[in-house]
Residue frames as qw, qx, qy, qz and C-alpha x, y, z in Angstrom:
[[0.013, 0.633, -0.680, 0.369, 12.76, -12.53, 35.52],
 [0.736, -0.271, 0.594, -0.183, 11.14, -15.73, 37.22],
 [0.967, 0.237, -0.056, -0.076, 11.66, -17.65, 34.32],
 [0.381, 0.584, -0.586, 0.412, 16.05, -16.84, 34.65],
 [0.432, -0.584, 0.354, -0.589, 15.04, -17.68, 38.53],
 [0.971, 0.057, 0.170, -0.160, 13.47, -21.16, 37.94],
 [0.905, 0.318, -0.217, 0.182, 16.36, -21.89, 35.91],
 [0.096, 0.530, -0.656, 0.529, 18.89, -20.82, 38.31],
 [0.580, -0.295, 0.254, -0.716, 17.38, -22.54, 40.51],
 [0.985, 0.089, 0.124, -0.082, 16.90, -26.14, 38.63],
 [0.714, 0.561, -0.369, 0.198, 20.31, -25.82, 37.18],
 [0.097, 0.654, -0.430, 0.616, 21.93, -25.07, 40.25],
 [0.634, -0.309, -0.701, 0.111, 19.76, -27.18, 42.85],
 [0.073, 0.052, -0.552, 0.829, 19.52, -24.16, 45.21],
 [0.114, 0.768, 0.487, -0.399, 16.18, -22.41, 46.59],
 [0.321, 0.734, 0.374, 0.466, 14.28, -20.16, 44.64],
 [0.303, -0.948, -0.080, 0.062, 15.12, -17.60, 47.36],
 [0.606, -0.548, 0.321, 0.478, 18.51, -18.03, 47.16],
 [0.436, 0.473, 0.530, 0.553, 18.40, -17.93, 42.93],
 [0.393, 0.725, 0.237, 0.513, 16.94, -15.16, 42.97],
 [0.503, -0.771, 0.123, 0.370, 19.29, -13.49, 45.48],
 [0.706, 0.040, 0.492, 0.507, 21.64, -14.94, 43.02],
 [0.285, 0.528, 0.587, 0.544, 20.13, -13.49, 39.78],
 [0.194, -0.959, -0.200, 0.043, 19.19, -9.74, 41.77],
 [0.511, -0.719, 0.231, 0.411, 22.76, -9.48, 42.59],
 [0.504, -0.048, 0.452, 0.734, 24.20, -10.17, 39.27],
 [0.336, 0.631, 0.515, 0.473, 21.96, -8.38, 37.26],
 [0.270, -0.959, 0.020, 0.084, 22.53, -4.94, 39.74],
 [0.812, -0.165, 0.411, 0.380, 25.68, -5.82, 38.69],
 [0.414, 0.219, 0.588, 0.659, 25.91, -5.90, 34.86],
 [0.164, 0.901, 0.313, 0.253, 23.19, -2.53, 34.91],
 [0.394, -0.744, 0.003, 0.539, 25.88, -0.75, 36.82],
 [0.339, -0.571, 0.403, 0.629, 28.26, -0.98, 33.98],
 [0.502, 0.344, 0.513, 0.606, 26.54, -0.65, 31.31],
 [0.074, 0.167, 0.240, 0.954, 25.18, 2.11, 29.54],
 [0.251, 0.028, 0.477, -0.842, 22.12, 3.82, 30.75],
 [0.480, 0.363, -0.452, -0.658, 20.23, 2.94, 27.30],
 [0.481, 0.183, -0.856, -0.035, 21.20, -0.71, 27.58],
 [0.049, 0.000, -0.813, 0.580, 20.60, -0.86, 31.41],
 [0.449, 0.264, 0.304, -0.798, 17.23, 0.56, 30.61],
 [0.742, 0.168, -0.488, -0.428, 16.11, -2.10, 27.71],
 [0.345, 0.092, -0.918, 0.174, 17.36, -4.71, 30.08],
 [0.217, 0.072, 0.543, -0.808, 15.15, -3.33, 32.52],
 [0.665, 0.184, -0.069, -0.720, 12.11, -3.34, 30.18],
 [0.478, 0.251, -0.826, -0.164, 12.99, -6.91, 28.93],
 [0.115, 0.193, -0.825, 0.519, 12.96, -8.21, 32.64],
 [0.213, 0.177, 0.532, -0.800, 10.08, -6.62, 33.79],
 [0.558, 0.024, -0.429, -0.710, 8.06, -7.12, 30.45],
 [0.764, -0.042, 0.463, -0.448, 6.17, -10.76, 32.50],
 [0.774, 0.166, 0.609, 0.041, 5.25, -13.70, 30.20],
 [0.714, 0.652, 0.121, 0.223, 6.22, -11.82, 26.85],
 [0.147, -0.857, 0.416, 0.267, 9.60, -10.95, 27.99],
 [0.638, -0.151, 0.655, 0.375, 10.98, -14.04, 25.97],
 [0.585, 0.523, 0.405, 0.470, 9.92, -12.69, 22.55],
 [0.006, -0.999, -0.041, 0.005, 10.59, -9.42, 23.89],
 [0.617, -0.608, 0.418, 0.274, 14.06, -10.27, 24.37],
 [0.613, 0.138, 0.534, 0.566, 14.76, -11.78, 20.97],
 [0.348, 0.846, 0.373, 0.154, 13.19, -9.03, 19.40],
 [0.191, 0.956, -0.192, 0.112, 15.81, -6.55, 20.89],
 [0.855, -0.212, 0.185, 0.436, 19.10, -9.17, 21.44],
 [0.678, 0.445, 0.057, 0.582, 20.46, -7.53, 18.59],
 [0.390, -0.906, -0.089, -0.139, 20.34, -4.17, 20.40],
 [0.748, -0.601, 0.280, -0.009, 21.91, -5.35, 23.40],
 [0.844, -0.217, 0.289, 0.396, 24.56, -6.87, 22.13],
 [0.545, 0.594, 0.110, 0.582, 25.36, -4.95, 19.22],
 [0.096, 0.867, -0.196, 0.447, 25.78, -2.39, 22.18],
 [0.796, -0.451, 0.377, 0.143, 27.92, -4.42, 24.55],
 [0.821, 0.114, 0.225, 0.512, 29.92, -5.27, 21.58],
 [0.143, 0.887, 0.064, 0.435, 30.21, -1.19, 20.96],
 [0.541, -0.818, 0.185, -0.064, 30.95, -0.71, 24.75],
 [0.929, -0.170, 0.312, 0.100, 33.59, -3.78, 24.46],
 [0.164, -0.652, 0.536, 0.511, 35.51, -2.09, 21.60],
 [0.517, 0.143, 0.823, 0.188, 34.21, -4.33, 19.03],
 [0.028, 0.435, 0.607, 0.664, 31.94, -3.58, 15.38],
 [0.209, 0.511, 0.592, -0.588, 29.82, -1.09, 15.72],
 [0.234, 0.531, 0.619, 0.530, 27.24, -0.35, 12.76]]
């Protein structure tokens, strides 16, 4: 999660405090409404430290394939 901070942050030109106010609030957010499943891999993803970036690609498809379920879209 600090690395989505930093870049809220540089992209945006706020404080990191205020990013990750930012980035806390949406992401309490988007776990409300998803599924519990989903909310929980996002969770792990976040929290995973320095290998959350290959942890992430590893389960994108996941995620999205269930957002695109949730959304009414393909599901396999």
């Amino acid at each position: 999660m600090e690395e989505l901070i930093k870049q809220v942050s540089e992209r945006t030109g706020i404080s990191r405090e205020q990013a990750q106010t930012a980035v806390e609030t949406v992401l309490t957010h988007v776990k409300k409404a998803l599924p519990d499943s989903i909310s929980s891999q996002l969770d792990a993803v976040l929290g995973g430290g320095a290998g959350a970036v290959g942890d992430l690609s590893s389960r994108a498809g996941d995620i999205v394939g269930g957002l695109g379920g949730m959304l009414g879209g393909k599901k396999d």
